[in-house]
C-alpha positions as a Markdown table, in Angstrom:
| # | Residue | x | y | z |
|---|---|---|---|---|
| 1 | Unk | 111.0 | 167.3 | 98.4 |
| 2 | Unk | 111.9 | 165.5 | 101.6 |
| 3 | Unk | 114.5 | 162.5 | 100.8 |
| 4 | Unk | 113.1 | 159.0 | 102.6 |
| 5 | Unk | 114.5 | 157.7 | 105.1 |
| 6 | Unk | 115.9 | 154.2 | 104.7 |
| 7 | Unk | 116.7 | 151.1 | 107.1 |
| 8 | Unk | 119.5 | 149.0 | 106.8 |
| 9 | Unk | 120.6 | 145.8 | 108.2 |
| 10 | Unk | 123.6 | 145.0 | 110.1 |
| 11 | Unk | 125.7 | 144.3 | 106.8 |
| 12 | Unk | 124.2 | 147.6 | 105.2 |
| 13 | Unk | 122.0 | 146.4 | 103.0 |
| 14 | Unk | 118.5 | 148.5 | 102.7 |
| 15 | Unk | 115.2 | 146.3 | 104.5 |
| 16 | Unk | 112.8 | 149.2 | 103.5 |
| 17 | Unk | 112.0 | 152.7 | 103.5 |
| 18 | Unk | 111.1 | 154.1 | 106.8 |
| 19 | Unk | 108.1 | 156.7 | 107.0 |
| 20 | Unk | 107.4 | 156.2 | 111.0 |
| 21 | Unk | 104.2 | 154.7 | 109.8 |
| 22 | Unk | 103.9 | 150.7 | 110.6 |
| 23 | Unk | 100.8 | 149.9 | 109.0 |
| 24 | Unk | 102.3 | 149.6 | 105.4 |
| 25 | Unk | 105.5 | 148.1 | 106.7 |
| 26 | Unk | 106.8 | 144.6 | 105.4 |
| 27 | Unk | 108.5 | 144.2 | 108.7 |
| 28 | Unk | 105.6 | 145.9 | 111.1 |
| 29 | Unk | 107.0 | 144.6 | 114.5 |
| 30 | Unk | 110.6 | 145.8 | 113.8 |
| 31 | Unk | 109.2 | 149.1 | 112.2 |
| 32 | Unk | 107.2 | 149.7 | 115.9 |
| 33 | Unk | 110.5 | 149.5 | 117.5 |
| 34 | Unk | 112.3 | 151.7 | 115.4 |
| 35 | Unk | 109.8 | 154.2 | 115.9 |
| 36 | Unk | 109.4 | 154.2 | 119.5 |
| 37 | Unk | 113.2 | 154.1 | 119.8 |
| 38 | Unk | 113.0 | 157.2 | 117.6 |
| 39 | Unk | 110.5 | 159.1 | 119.9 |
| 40 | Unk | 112.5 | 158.2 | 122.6 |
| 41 | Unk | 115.3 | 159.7 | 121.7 |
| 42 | Unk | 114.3 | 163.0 | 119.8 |
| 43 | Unk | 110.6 | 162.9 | 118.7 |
| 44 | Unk | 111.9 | 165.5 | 116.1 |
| 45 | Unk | 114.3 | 162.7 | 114.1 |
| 46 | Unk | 110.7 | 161.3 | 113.1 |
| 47 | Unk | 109.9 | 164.9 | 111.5 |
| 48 | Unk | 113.3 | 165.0 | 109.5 |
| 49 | Unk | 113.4 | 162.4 | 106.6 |
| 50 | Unk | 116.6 | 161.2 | 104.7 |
| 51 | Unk | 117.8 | 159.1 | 108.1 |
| 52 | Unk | 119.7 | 156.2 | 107.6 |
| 53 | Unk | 118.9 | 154.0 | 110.3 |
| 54 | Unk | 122.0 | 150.9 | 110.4 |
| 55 | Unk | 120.3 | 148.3 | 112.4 |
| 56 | Unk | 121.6 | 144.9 | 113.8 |
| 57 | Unk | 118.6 | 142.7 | 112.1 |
| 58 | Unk | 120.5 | 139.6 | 109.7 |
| 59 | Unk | 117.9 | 139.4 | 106.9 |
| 60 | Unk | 118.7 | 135.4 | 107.0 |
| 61 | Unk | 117.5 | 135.2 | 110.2 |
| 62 | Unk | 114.4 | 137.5 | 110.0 |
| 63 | Unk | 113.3 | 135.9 | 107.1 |
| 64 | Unk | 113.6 | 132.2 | 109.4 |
| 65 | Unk | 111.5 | 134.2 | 112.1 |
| 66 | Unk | 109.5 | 135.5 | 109.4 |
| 67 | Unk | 108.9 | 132.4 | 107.8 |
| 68 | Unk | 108.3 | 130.2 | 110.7 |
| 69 | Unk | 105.2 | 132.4 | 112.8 |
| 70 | Unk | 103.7 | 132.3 | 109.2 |
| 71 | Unk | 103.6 | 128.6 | 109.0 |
| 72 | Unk | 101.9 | 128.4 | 112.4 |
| 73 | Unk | 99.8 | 131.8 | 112.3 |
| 74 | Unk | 97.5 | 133.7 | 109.9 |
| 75 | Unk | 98.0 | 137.2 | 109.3 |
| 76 | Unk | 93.9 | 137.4 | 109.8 |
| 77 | Unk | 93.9 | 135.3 | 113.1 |
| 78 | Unk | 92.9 | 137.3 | 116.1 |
| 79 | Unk | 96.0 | 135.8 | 117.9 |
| 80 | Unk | 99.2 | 137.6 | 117.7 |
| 81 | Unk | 102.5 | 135.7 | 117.4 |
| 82 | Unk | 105.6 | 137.3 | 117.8 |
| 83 | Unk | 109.2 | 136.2 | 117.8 |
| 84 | Unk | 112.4 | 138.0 | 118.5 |
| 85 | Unk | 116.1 | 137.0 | 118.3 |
| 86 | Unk | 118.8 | 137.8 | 120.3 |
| 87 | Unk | 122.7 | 138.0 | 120.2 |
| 88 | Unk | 123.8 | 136.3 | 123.5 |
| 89 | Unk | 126.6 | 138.6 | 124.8 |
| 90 | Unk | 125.7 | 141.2 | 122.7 |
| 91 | Unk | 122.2 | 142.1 | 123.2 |
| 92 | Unk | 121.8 | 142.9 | 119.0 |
| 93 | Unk | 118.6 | 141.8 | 117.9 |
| 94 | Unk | 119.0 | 139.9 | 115.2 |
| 95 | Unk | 115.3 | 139.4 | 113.7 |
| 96 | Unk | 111.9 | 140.7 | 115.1 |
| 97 | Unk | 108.9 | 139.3 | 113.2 |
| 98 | Unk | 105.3 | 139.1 | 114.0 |
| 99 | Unk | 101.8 | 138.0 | 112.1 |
| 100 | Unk | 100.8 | 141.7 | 111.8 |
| 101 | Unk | 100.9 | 145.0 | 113.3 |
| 102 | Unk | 101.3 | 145.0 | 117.3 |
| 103 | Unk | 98.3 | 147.4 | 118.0 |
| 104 | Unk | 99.6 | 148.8 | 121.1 |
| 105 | Unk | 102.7 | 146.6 | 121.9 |
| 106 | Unk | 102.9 | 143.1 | 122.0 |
| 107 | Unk | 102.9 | 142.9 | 126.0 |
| 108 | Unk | 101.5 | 139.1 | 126.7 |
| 109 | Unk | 101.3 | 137.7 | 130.8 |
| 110 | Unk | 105.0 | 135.5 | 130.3 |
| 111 | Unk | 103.5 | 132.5 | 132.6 |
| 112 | Unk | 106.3 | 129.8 | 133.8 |
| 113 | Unk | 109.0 | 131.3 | 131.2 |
| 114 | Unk | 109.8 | 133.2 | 134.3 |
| 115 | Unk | 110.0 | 130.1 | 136.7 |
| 116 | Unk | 114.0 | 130.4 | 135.6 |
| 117 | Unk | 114.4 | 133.8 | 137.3 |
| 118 | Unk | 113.7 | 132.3 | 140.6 |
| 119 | Unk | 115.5 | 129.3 | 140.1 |
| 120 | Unk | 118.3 | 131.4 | 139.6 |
| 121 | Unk | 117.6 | 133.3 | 142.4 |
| 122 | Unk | 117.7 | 129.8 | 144.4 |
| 123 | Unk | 121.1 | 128.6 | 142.9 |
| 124 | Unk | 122.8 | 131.2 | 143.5 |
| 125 | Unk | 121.3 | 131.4 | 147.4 |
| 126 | Unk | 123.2 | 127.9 | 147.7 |
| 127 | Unk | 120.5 | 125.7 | 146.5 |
| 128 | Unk | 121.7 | 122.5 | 144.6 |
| 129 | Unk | 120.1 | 120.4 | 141.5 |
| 130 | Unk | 118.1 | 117.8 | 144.3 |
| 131 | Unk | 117.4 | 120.1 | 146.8 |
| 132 | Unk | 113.4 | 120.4 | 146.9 |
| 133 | Unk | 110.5 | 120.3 | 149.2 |
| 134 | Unk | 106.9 | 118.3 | 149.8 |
| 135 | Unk | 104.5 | 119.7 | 147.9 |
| 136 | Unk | 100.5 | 119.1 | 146.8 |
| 137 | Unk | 98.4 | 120.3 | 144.0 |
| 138 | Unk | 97.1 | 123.7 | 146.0 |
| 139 | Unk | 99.3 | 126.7 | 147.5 |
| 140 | Unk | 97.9 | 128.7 | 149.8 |
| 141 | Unk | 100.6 | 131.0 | 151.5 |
| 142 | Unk | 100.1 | 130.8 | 155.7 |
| 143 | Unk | 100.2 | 134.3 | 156.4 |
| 144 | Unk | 100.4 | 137.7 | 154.4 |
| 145 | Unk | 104.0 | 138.4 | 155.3 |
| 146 | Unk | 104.5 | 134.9 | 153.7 |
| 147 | Unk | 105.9 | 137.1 | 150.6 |
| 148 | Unk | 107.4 | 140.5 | 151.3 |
| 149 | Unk | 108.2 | 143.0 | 148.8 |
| 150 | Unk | 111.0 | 145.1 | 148.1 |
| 151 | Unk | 109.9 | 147.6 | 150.1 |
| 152 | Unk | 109.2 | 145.2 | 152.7 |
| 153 | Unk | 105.4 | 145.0 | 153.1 |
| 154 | Unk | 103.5 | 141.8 | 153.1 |
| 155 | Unk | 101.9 | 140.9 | 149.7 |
| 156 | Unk | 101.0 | 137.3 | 150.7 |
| 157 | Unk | 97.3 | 136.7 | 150.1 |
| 158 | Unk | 96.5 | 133.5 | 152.3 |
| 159 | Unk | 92.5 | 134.0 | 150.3 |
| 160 | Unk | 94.2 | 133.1 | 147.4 |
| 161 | Unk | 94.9 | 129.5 | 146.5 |
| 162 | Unk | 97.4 | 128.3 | 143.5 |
| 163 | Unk | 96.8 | 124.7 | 141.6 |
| 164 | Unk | 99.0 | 122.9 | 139.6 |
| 165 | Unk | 97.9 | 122.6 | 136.1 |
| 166 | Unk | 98.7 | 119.0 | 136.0 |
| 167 | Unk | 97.5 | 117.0 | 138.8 |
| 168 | Unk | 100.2 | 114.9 | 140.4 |
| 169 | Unk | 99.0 | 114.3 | 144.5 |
| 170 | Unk | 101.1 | 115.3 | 147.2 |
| 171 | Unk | 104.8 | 114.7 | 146.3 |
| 172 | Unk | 108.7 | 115.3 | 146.7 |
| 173 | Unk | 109.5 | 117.7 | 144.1 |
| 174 | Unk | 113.1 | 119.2 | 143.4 |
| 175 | Unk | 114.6 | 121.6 | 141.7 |
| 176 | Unk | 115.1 | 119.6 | 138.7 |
| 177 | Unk | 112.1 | 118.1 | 138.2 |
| 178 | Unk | 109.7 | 121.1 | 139.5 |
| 179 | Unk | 111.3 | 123.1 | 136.7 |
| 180 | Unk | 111.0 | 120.1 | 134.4 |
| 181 | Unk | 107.3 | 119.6 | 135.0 |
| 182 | Unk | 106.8 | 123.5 | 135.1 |
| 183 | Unk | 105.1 | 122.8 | 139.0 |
| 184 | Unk | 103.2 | 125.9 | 139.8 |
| 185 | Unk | 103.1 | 124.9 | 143.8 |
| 186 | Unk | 106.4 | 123.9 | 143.8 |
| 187 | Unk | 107.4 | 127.4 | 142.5 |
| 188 | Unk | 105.5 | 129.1 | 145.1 |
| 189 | Unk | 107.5 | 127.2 | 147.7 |
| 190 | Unk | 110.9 | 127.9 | 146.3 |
| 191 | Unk | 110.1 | 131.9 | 145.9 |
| 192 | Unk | 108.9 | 131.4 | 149.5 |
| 193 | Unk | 112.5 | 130.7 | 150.3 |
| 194 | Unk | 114.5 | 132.4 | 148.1 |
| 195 | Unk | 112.3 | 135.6 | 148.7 |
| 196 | Unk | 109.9 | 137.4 | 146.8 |
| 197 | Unk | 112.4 | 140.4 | 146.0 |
| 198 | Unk | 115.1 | 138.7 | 145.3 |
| 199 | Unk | 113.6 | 136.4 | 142.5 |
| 200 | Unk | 112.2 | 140.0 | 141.3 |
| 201 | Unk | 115.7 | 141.9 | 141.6 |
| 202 | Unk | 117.1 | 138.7 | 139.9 |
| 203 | Unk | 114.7 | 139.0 | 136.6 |
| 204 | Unk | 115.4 | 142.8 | 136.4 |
| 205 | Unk | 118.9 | 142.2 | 136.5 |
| 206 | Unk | 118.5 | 139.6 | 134.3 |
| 207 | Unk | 116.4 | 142.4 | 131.5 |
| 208 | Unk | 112.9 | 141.4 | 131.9 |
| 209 | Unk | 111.2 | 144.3 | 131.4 |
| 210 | Unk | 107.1 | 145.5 | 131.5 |
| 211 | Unk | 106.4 | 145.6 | 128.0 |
| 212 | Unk | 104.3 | 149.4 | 128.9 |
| 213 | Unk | 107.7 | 150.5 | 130.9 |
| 214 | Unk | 106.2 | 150.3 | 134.5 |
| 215 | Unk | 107.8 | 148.8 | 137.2 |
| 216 | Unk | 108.0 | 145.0 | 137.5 |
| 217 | Unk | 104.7 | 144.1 | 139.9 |
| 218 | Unk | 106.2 | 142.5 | 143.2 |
| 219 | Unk | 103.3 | 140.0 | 143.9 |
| 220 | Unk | 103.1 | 136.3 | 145.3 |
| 221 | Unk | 102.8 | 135.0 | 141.8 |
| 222 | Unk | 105.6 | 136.9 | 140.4 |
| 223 | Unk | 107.6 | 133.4 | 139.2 |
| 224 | Unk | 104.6 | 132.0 | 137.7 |
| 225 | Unk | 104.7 | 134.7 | 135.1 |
| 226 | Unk | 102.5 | 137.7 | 136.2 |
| 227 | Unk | 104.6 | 140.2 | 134.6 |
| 228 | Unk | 103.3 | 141.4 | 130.7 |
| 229 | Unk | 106.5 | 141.7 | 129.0 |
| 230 | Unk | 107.8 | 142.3 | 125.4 |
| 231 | Unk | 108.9 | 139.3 | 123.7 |
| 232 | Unk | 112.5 | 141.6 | 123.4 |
| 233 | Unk | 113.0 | 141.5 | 127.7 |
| 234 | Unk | 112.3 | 137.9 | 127.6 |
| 235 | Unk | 114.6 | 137.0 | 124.7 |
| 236 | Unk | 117.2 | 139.1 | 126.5 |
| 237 | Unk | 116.8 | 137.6 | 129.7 |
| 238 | Unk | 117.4 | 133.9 | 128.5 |
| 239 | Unk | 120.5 | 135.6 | 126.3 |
| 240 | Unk | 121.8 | 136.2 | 129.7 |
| 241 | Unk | 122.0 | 133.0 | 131.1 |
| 242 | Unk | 123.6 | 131.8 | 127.5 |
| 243 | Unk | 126.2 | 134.5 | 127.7 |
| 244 | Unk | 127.0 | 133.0 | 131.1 |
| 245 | Unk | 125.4 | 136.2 | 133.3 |
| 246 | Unk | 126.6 | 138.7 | 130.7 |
| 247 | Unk | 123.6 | 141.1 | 130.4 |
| 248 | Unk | 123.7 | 143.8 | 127.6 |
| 249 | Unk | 120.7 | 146.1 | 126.7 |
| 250 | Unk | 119.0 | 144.9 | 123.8 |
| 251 | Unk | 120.0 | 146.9 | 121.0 |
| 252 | Unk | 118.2 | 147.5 | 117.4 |
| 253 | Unk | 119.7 | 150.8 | 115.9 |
| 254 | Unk | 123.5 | 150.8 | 116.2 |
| 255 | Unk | 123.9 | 154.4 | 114.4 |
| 256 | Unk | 121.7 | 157.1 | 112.7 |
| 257 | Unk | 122.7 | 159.4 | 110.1 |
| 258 | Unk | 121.0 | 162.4 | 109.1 |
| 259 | Unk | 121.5 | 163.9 | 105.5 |
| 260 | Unk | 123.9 | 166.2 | 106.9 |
| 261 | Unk | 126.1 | 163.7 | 107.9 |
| 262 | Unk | 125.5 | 164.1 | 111.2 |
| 263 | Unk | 125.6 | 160.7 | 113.4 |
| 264 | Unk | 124.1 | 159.4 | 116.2 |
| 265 | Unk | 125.7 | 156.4 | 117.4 |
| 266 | Unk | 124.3 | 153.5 | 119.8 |
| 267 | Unk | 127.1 | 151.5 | 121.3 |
| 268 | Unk | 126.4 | 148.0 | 123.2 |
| 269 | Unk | 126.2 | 148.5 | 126.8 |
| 270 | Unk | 127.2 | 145.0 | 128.6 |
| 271 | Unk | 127.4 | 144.5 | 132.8 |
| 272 | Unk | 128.3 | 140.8 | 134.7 |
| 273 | Unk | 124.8 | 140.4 | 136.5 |
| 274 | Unk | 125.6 | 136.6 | 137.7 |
| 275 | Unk | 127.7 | 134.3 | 138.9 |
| 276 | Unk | 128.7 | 132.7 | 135.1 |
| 277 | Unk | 128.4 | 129.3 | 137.3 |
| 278 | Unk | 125.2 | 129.8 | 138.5 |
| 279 | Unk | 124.0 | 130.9 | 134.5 |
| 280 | Unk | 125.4 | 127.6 | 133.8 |
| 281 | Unk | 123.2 | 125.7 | 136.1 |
| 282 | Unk | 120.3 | 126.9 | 135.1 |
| 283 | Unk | 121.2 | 126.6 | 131.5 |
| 284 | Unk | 121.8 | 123.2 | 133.0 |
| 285 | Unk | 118.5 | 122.2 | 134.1 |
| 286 | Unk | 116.5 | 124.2 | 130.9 |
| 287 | Unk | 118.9 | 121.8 | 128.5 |
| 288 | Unk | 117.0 | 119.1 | 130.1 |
| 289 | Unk | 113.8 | 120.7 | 130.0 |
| 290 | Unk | 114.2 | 121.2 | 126.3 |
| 291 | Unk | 116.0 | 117.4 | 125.9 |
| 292 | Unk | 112.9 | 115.8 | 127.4 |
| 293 | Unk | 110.0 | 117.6 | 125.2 |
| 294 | Unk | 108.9 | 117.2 | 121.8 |
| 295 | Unk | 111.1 | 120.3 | 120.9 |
| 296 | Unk | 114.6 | 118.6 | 121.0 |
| 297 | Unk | 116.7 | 118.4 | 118.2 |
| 298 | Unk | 117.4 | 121.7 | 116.8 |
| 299 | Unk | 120.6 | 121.3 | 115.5 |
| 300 | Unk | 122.6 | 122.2 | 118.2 |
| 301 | Unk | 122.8 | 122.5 | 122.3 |
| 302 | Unk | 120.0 | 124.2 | 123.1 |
| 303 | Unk | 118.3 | 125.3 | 126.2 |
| 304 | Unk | 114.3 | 126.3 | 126.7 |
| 305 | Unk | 111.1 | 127.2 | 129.0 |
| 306 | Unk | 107.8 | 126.9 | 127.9 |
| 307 | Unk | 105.3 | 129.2 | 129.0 |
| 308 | Unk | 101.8 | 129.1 | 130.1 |
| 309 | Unk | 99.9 | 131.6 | 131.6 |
| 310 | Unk | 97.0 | 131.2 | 133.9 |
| 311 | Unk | 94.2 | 129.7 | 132.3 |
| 312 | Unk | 95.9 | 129.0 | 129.1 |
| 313 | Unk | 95.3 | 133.0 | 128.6 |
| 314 | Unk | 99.1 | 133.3 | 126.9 |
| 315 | Unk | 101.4 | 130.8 | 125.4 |
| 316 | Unk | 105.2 | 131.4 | 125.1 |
| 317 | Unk | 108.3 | 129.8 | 124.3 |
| 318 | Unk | 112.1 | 131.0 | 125.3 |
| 319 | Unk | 115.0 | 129.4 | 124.8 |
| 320 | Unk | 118.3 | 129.6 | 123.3 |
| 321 | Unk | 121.9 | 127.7 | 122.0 |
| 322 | Unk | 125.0 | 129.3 | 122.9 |
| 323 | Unk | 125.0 | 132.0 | 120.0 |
| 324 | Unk | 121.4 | 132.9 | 120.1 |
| 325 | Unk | 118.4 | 133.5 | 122.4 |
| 326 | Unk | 114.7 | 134.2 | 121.2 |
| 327 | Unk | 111.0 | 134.4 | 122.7 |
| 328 | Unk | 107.8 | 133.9 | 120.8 |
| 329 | Unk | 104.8 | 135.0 | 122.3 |
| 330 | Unk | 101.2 | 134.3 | 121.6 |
| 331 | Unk | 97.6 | 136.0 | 122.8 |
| 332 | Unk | 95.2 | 137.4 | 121.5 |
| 333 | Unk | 94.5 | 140.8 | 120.6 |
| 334 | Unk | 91.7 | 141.3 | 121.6 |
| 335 | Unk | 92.0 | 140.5 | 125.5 |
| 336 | Unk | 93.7 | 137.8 | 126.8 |
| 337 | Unk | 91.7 | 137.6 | 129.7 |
| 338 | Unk | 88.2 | 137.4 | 127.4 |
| 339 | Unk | 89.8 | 135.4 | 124.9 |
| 340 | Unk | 92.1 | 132.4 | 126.2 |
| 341 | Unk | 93.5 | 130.3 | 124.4 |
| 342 | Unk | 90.7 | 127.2 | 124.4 |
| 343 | Unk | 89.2 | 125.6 | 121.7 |
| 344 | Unk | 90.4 | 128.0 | 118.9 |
| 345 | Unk | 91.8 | 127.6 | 115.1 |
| 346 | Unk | 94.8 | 129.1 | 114.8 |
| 347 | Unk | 96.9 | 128.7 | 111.5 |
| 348 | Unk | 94.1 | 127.1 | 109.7 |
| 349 | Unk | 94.1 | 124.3 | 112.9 |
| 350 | Unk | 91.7 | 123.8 | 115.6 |
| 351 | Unk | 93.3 | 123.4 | 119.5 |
| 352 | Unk | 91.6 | 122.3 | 122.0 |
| 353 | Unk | 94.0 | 124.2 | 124.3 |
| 354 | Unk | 97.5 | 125.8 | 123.3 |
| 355 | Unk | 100.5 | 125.7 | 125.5 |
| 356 | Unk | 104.2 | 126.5 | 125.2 |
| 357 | Unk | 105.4 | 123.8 | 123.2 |
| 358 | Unk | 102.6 | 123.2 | 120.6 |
| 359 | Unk | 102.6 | 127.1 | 118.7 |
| 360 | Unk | 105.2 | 129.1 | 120.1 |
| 361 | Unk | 107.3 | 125.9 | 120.5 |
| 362 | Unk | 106.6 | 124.9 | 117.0 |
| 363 | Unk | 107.4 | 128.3 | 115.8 |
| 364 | Unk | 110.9 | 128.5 | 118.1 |
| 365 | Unk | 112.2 | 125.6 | 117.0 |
| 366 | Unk | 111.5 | 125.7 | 112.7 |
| 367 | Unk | 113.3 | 129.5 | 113.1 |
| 368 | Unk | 116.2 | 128.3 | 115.7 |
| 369 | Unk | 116.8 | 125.2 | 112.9 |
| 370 | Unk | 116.6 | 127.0 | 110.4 |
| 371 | Unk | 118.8 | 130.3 | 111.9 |
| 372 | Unk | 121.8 | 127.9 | 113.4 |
| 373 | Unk | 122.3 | 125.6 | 110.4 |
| 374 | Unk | 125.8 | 126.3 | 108.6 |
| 375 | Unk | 126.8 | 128.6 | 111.6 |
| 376 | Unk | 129.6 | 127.3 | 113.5 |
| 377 | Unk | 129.1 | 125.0 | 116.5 |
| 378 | Unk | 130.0 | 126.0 | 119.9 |
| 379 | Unk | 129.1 | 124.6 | 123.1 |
| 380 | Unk | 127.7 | 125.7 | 126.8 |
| 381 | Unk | 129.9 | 125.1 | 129.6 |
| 382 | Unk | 128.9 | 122.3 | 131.9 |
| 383 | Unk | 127.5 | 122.9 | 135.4 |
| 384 | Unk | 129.4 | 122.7 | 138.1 |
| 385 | Unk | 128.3 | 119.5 | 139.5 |
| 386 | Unk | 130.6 | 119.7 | 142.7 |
| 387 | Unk | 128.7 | 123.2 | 143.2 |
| 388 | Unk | 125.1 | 122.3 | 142.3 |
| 389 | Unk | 124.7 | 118.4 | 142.3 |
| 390 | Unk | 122.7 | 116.7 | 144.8 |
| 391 | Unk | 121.0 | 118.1 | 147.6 |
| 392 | Unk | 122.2 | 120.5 | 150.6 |
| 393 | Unk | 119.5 | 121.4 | 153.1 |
| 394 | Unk | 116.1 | 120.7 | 151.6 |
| 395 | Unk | 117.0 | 116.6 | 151.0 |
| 396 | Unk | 114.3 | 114.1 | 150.7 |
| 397 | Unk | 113.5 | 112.9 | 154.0 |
C-alpha cells in the first residue's frame, strides 16, 4: 500500500495529508501551489506517495489569513478572496488562504496596486516627493509613440481615453498626492515620463508576475493595473520594497523527502534589484497612503496600496510592515469582466460598489493585526528627504 504523503509547516509540524488532489483539502489555495510546484519540477513526484513536503507556512499566521477572508467572505459566494503572506527578505510564504478552491488560479486584473512600480520607476529616474504635473479628469496620449515598448514600438492608442474615477477638475497633482488619491490621469503622465518599459522592467524586477506565466503585457495602461497576477507576485513585489530592494523568489517548499530518504532541497534565492533608498521612498509615500485611510492602525508601521480595477471589476489590497508583506485579492469566478463588483452581497453584506479598502482592506488589516501582535517591533528606515523632498524639475508653476 502506498504510504501518504504528508505536509509540514516550517517548524515540522504535519498541516495535512497531501494526495495532489485540492478539492478535499482544508488548505485548497496552498495545496494548488504545492501541486503545481510539484508538476513543475518532476510530474512523477505526484505519482510516488510517502513525500514529505517541509514548507515555510507558520500555522499562526495561516490560521489569521484563514480566519480573516472568512469573516468578510462566504465559502458559497461567487467572489473569490484570497490572501497571501510574505517574508520580506526572504520570500517564504508564510500563509496562503482563500474562500475555496481557485478553479484555474486565482489570476485577478491588480488595478492601482501597481501604480507603486512606476513610482518607483520615477524615484529612482531623479524624481522627488513634490515633483508633479497639471493634470484633468481624461488622458488621451497625443500620439501612438506616446508609449513605447520594450521592443520599441508604439503602443500609445490616442482613441483611447482614461478617466479618473474620482472627479477632481483640472489640477496640480504630485507625486505624493497622485499616489495618495490613486489618480489614474496623473499615472498616465508620470509613466509617460518615466517610460513605458522601464515602469514594466521595474515591476518584473520587483516579482510581479502573470498569474498564467506569460509575459507581462507592455501596454499604455500597464501602471493602472492591466496585468492579472497571483496574489503571491504581488505580495512579493511589495516585500521588496520592505526588504529595502531585496528581491527573493517566493518560496513555499524548502525541501522534499521521498521514503527513501532521498532529498530535494529548495534554497532561498535573493538579488539587490533597487536602490534600498529609493525602496524607502516609496515605502515613504504608501506609509502615508495607509496613515490617511480607514486602514491605519495595525499595530505597527505599516505601508499599503489599494487596488481597483477598471470598472470596479477587481478589488485588491497590498501592503506590508517591515517583517511581512501580503496581497488579498478579490473577483469573481465567474468573469470579472461579466460580473463586476456592483451592487453585490458579499459575506452576508450588500455593496453598492467594492474597492480596495472596504473587503480586501478589511480582510488585510484583521490578518496583519492579528499576524504582528506579540512579534517584535522593528521599524522602516526613513526616506531620504535630502534625496527625495520637494520638487526638482516638474515644480508647481
Amino acid at each position: 500500500m502506498t504510504r501518504k504523503s504528508v505536509l509540514l509547516d516550517a517548524e515540522g509540524a504535519v498541516i495535512e495529508e497531501f494526495s495532489g488532489d485540492c478539492a478535499g483539502s482544508g488548505y485548497p489555495y496552498l495545496c494548488r501551489r504545492v501541486r503545481e510546484q510539484l508538476l513543475a519540477e518532476d510530474p512523477q513526484l505526484l505519482t510516488r506517495g510517502g513525500l514529505t513536503i517541509q514548507t515555510t507556512i507558520d500555522q499562526r499566521l495561516q490560521r489569521a489569513a484563514q480566519r480573516a477572508v472568512d469573516a468578510h467572505v462566504h465559502r458559497d459566494d461567487p467572489q473569490l478572496a484570497t490572501q497571501v503572506m510574505i517574508v520580506p527578505g526572504e520570500g517564504a510564504i508564510k500563509a496562503m488562504a482563500a474562500n475555496r478552491e481557485p478553479a484555474d488560479g486565482p489570476g485577478f486584473h491588480q488595478g492601482t496596486t501597481a501604480m507603486p512600480y512606476a513610482l518607483a520607476a520615477a524615484l529612482a529616474a531623479g524624481l522627488r516627493y513634490d515633483d508633479g504635473f497639471v493634470v484633468s479628469d481624461e488622458y488621451r496620449p497625443r500620439s501612438y509613440s506616446t508609449f513605447k515598448n520594450c521592443a520599441d514600438r508604439a503602443v500609445g492608442d490616442p482613441a483611447h481615453s482614461i478617466h479618473n474615477r474620482e472627479k477632481g477638475g483640472t489640477r496640480f497633482v504630485t507625486l505624493r498626492s497622485g499616489t495618495q488619491d490613486a489618480v489614474n490621469t496623473f499615472y498616465m503622465r508620470l509613466e509617460e515620463k518615466v517610460g513605458l518599459c522601464e515602469t514594466v522592467k521595474t515591476a518584473l524586477r520587483l516579482g510581479l508576475r502573470r498569474a498564467d506565466g506569460s509575459p507581462l503585457q507592455e501596454f499604455e495602461t500597464f501602471a493602472l493595473g492591466i496585468t492579472e497576477a497571483d496574489p503571491v507576485s504581488v505580495a512579493n513585489s511589495y516585500a521588496t520594497f520592505a526588504a529595502r530592494g531585496r528581491f527573493c523568489e517566493p518560496r513555499l517548499i524548502t525541501e522534499i523527502r521521498e521514503v527513501s530518504g532521498a532529498a530535494h532541497p529548495y534554497p532561498a534565492h535573493c538579488v539587490q534589484v533597487l536602490d534600498p533608498a529609493v525602496a524607502d521612498a516609496v515605502t515613504g509615500v504608501l506609509t502615508d497612503v495607509l496613515a490617511k485611510s480607514a486602514l491605519k492602525g495595525v499595530g505597527r508601521e505599516a505601508a499599503g496600496m489599494p487596488g481597483e480595477g477598471d470598472g470596479f471589476r477587481t478589488a485588491w489590497y497590498a501592503g506590508y510592515t517591515p517583517g511581512l508583506a501580503s496581497a488579498v485579492s478579490l473577483g469573481d469566478s465567474r468573469g470579472a469582466n461579466r460580473y463586476p463588483l456592483i451592487d453585490v452581497t458579499i459575506g452576508g453584506r450588500r455593496y453598492s460598489r467594492v474597492d480596495g479598502t472596504s473587503v480586501p482592506g478589511l480582510i488585510w488589516k484583521k490578518a496583519m493585526t492579528e499576524a504582528v501582535r506579540g512579534t517584535p517591533e522593528t521599524a522602516f528606515t526613513p526616506p531620504d528627504t535630502g534625496r527625495f523632498g520637494g520638487c526638482r524639475d516638474a515644480c508647481p508653476n
